[in-house]
C-alpha positions in Angstrom: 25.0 -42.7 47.3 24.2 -45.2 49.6 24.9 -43.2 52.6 24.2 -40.0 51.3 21.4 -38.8 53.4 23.3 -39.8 56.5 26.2 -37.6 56.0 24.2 -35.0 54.9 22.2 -35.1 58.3 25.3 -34.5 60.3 27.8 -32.9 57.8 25.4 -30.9 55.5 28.4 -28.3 54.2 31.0 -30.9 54.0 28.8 -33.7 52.2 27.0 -30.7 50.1 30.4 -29.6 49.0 31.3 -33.0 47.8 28.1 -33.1 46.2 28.7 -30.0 44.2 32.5 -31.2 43.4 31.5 -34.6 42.1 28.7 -33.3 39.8 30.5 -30.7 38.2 33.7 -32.9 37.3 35.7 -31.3 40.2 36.1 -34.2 42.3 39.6 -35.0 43.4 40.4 -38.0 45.5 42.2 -37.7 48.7 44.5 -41.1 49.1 45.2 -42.2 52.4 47.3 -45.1 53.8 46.7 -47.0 56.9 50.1 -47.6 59.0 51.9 -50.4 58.7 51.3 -52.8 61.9 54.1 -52.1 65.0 54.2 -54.7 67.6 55.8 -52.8 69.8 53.9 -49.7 69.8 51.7 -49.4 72.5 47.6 -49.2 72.6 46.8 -45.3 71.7 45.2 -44.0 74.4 40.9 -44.4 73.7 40.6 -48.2 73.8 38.6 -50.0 71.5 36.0 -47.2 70.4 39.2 -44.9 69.2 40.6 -47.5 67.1 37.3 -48.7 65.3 36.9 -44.9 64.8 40.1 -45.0 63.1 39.8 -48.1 61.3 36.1 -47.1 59.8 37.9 -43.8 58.4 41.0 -45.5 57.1 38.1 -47.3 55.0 36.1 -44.9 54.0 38.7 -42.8 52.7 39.3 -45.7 50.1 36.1 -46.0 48.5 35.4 -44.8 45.2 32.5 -42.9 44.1 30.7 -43.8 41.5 30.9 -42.8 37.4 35.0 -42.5 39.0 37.6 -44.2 36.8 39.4 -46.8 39.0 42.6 -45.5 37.6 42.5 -42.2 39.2 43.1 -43.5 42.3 46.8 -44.5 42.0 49.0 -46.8 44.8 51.0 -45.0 46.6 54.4 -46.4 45.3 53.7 -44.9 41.8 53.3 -41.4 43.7 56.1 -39.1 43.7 54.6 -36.8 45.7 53.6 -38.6 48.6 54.0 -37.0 51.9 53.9 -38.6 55.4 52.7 -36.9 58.2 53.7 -36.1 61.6 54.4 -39.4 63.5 54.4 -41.4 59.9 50.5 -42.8 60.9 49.2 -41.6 57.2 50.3 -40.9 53.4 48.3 -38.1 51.6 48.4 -37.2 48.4 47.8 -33.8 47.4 43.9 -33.6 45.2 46.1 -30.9 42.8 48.6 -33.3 42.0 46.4 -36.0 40.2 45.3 -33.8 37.4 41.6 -33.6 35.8 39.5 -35.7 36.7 38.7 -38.8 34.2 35.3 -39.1 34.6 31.8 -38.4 33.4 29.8 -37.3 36.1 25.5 -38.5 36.0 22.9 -36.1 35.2 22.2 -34.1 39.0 18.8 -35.2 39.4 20.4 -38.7 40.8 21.2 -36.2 43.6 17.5 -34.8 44.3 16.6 -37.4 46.6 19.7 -37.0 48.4 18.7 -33.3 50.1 15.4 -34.3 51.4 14.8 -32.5 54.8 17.2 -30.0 53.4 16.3 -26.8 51.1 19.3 -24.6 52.6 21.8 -27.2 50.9 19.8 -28.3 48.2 19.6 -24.8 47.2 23.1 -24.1 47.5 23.9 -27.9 45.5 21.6 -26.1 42.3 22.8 -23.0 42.0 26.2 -24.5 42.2 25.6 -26.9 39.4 23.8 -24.1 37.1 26.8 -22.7 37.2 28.5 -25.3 35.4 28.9 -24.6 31.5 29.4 -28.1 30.8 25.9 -28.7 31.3 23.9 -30.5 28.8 20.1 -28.2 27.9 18.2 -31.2 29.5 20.3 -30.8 33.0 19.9 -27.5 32.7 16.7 -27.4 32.3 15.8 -30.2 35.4 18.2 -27.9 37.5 16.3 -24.6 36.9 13.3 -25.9 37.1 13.5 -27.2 40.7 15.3 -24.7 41.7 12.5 -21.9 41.0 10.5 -24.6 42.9 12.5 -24.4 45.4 12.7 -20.6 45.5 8.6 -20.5 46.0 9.0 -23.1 48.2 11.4 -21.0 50.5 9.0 -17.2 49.7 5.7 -19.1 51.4 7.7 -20.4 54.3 8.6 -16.7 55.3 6.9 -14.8 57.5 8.4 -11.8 57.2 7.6 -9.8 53.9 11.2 -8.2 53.2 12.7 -12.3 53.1 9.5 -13.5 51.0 10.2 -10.8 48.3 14.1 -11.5 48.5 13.4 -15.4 47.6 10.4 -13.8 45.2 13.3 -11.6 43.3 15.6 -14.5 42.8 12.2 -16.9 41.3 11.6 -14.0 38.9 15.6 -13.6 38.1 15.9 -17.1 37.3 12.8 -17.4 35.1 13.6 -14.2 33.2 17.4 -15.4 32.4 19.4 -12.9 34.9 20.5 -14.9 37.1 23.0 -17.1 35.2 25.0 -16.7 32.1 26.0 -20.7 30.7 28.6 -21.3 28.3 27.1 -22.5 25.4 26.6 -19.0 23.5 22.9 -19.0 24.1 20.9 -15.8 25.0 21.1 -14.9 28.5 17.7 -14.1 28.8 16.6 -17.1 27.2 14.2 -19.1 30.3 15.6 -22.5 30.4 12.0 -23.7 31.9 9.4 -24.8 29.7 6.3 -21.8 30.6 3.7 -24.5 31.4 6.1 -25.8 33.9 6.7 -21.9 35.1 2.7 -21.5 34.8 2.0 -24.7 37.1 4.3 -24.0 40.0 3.4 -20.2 39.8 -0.1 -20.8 39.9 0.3 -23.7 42.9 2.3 -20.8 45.2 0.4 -18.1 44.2 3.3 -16.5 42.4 1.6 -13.6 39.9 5.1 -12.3 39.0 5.6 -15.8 37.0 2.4 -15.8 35.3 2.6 -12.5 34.1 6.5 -12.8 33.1 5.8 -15.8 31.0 2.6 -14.0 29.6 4.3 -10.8 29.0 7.1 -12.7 27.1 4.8 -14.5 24.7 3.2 -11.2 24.3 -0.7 -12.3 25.8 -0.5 -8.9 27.5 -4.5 -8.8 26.8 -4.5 -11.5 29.0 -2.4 -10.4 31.4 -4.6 -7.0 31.9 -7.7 -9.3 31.8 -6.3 -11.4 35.1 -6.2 -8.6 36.9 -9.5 -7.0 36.3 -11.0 -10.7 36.8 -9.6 -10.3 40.7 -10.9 -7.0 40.6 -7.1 -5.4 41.3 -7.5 -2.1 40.1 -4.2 -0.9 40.9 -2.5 -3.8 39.0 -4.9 -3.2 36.1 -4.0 0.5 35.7 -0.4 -0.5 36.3 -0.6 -2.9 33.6 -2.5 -0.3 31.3 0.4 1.9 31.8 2.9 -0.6 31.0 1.4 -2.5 28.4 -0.7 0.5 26.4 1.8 2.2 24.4 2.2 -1.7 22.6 -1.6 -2.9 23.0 -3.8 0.4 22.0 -7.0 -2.1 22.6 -6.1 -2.1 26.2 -7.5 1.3 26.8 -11.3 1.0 25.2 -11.2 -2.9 27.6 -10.0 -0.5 30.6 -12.9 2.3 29.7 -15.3 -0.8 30.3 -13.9 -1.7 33.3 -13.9 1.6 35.5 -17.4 2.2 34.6 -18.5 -1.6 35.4 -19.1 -0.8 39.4 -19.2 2.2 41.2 -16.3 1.1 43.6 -13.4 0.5 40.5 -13.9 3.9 39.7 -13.7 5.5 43.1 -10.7 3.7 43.3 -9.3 4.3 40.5 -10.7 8.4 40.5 -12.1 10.3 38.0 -8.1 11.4 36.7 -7.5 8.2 35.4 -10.8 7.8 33.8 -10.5 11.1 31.5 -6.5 10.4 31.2 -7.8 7.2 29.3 -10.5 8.9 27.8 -7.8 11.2 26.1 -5.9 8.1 25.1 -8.7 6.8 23.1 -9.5 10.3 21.8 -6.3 10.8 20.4 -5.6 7.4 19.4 -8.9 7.5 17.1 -9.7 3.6 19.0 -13.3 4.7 19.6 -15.9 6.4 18.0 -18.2 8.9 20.6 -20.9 7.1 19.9 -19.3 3.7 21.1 -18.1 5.7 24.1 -21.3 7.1 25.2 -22.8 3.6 24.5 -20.0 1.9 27.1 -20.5 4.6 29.3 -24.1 4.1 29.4 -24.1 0.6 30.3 -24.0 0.6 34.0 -24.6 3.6 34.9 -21.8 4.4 36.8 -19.8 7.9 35.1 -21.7 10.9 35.2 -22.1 13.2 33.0 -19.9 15.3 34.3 -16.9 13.1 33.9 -17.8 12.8 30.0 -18.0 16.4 29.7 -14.6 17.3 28.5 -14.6 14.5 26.0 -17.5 15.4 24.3 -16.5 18.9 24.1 -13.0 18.0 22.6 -15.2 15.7 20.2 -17.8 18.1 19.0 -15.2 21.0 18.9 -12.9 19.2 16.6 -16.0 18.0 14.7 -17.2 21.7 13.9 -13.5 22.3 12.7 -13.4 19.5 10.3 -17.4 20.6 8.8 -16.2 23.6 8.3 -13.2 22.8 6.6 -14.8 20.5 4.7 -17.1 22.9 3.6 -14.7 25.5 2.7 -12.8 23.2 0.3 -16.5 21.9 -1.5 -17.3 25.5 -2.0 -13.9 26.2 -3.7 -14.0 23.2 -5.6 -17.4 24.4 -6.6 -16.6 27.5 -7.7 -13.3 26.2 -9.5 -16.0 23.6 -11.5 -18.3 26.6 -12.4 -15.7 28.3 -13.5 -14.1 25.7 -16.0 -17.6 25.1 -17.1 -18.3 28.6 -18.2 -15.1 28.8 -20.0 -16.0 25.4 -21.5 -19.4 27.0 -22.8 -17.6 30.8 -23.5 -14.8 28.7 -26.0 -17.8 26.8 -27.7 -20.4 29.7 -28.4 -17.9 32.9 -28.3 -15.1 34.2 -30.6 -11.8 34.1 -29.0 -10.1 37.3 -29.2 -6.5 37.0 -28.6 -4.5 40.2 -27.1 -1.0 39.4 -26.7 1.5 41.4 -27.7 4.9 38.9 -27.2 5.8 35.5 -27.8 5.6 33.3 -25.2 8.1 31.4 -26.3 10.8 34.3 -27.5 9.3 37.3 -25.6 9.8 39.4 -28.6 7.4 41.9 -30.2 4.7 39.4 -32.2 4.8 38.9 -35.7 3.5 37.4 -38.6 2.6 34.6 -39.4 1.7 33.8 -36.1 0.2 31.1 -34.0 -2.6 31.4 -31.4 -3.7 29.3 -28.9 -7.1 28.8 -26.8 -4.9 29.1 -24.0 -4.2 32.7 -24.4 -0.6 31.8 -25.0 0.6 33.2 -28.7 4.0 31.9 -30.4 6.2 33.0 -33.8 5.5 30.4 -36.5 9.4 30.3 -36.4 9.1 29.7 -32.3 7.2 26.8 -32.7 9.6 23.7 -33.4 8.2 20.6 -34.7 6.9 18.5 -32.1 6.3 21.6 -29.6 3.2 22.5 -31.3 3.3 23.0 -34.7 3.1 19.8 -37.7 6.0 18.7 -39.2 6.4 21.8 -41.6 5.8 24.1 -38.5 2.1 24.5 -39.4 -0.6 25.2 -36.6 -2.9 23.0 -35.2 -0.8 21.0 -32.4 -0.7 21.7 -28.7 0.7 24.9 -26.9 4.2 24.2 -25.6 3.4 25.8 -22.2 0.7 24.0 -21.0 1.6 20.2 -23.1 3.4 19.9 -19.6 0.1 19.8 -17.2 -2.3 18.6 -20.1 -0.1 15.4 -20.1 -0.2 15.1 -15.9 -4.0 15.3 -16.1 -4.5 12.7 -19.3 -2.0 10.5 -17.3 -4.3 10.6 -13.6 -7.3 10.2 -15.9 -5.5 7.0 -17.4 -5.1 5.8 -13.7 -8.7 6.4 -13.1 -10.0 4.6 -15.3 -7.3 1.5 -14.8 -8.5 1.8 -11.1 -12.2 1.7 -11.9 -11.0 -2.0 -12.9 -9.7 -3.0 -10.0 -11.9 -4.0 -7.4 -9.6 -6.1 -5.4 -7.5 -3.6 -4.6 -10.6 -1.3 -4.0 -11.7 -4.1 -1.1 -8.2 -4.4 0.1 -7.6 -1.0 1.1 -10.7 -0.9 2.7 -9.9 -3.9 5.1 -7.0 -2.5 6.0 -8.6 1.3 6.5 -8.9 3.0 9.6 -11.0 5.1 8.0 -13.6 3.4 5.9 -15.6 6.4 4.7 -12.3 8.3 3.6 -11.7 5.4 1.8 -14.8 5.2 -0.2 -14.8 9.0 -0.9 -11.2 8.4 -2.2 -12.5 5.4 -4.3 -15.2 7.6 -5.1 -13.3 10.2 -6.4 -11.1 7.8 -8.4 -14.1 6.7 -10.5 -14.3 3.4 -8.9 -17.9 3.4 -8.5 -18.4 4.7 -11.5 -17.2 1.2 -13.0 -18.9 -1.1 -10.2 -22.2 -0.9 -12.0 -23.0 -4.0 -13.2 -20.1 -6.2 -11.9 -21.9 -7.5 -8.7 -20.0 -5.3 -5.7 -22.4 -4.7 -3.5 
């Protein structure tokens, strides 16, 4: 390594290549042989600078690299496949021939200092290693993280804008796991750099794409919406709305605040998108009108004009559910009148029965028989034991017909009062409600309240 930064200055490809084949275990020796000594040969043409030219190579091509195994470099007697050249001046061995290489490469950052002066072929030196399954995670992760350095390093050096997005692509392919698929059965979409790492450089080259992939991956999409209304980017902020809204609902009421904050977001953004999110929150249930009109009213910026469809979608649907609401109380109140005159008519009146048939046979009544408040009239003989009549098939039990219902209402009456109990699960529900007053009025109507007196629920 010694010389490394000289070779690269005058044979960047060559030495790069080496480089690449050293540090991913690929590096084959080459073994040459200087000529044996002729006496009688005559001085090659050149003079003294050829043959120190010579001699230096003859040299170099003997020297080891470092982390190599000394016995992967073999003499060439023990060689069968030794060729000699034209003219007999040098013995190669072909790289093939010598089998895998018995050495552990060291970690590729030993390189880094190598390629100073030189992003082309430092570039070409990381991707190259990345590539490499043998990889150990911390390699891995040194490599990928210089390299997206690298990548921004490359994007701000561009003038032009169609190169600075091309390097811009590859930085956000490399950070989102596209760019590379390693060996070791781990996602591919896994980002081998730590995100403070990807937050730090991003933020040092100006690179938004990072901090919102890293942000968008450990789902702070609040917080990427929030960056871009703190620079005032109101396209990015309605783009991220319409990216991020279906997932984050809240985004939409912190988006309402934010066209109406100064008169120039919304002419920006338009009136369209300022009722399209108005419908969002309308149908989504995120706001009540009264927080609307209070958000809207802050600044002073959306006219009244611009509300005007909401608020007539609001109070329209509001008259809809008053009135329903009031359809079903008045039926429920007539239904309550009713059972309560009945209630009084069976306690003050005579009954007077008028069926003709048994309900249970359908034959022509006859005595004895057995009659029922319920209107419903049975044989003696029709009523089993159990169904309705005692254990000798007298009268006095319950009518067959309606034991059915009777026990469905005794049973929800049972729940009621077990409810009326329970408070926790009364306060639970309600924490969790969207709707806290249709929770109450459900509680209500389960008898809950009536069993909170006294208990300390305030």
């Amino acid at each position: 390594m010694k010389y490394a930064r000289v070779l690269i200055e005058h044979c960047p490809k060559d030495t790069t290549q080496i480089f690449i084949d050293y540090y991913t275990s690929k590096y084959r020796p080459k073994i040459r042989l200087a000529p044996v000594a002729d006496s009688t040969a005559t001085p090659s043409s050149g003079g003294l600078a050829a043959g120190a030219v010579n001699a230096v190579q003859n040299i170099t091509n003997l020297i080891s690299l470092p982390y190599m195994n000394a016995t992967v470099v073999a003499s060439p007697a023990s060689q069968g496949n030794i060729k000699p050249l034209d003219g007999g001046q040098t013995v190669v061995v072909n790289p093939e021939d010598l089998g895998p290489p018995k050495y552990t490469p060291p970690p590729p950052r030993t390189a880094f200092s190598s390629f100073i002066d030189h992003p082309d072929e430092f570039i070409v030196f990381l991707e190259a290693c990345l590539a490499d399954s043998s990889l150990s995670a911390s390699d891995r992760t040194d490599l990928s993280t210089t390299l997206f350095e690298m990548y921004l390093l490359k994007s701000n050096e561009k003038k032009d804008q169609a190169d600075r997005e091309a390097w811009e692509s590859k930085a956000k392919a490399l950070i989102s796991g596209q760019s590379q698929q390693n060996g070791t059965g781990s996602s591919p979409n896994r980002i081998p750099i730590s995100s403070s790492n990807v937050l730090l450089l991003s933020h040092l080259s100006n690179f938004c794409d990072g901090t919102t992939l890293v942000k968008e991956q450990s789902g702070l999409l609040s917080d990427i919406f929030r960056s871009y209304t703190s620079a005032k980017d109101t396209r990015g902020a309605l783009k991220a709305l319409r990216k991020y809204g279906p997932q984050e609902p809240q985004l939409y009421p912190a988006a309402l605040a934010y066209l109406t904050s100064d008169p120039r977001v919304l002419d920006e953004a338009g009136p369209d998108e300022l009722a399209s999110i108005l419908e969002r929150i309308d149908a989504g249930g995120l706001m009540a009108p009264l927080q609307v009109v209070q958000t809207l009213g802050k600044n002073a910026v959306a006219t009244m004009g611009m509300l005007k469809p909401y608020l007539a979608r609001t109070v329209e649907r509001e008259r809809r559910a008053i009135a329903s609401d009031r359809r079903r109380a008045e039926a429920c109140r007539r239904e309550t009148e009713q059972r309560r005159a009945e209630m009084a008519e069976l306690g003050s009146k005579p009954a007077v029965f008028q069926a003709t048939r048994c309900a249970d046979c359908g034959m022509q009544l006859e005595l004895p028989t057995v009659h029922f408040l319920c209107k419903h009239s049975f044989h003696q003989r029709c009523l089993r034991a159990g169904q309705g009549g005692g254990a000798d098939g007298e009268a006095g039990g319950e009518c067959p017909q309606c034991k059915a219902d009777n026990d469905t209402i005794r049973a929800l009456r049972r729940a009621q009062d077990e409810y009326a109990g329970r408070h926790e699960l009364f306060r639970d529900d309600l924490e969790r409600s969207e709707d806290r007053f249709g929770t109450v009025a459900d509680w209500f109507g389960r008898g809950v309240m009536g069993g909170a007196m006294g208990t300390g629920i305030e």
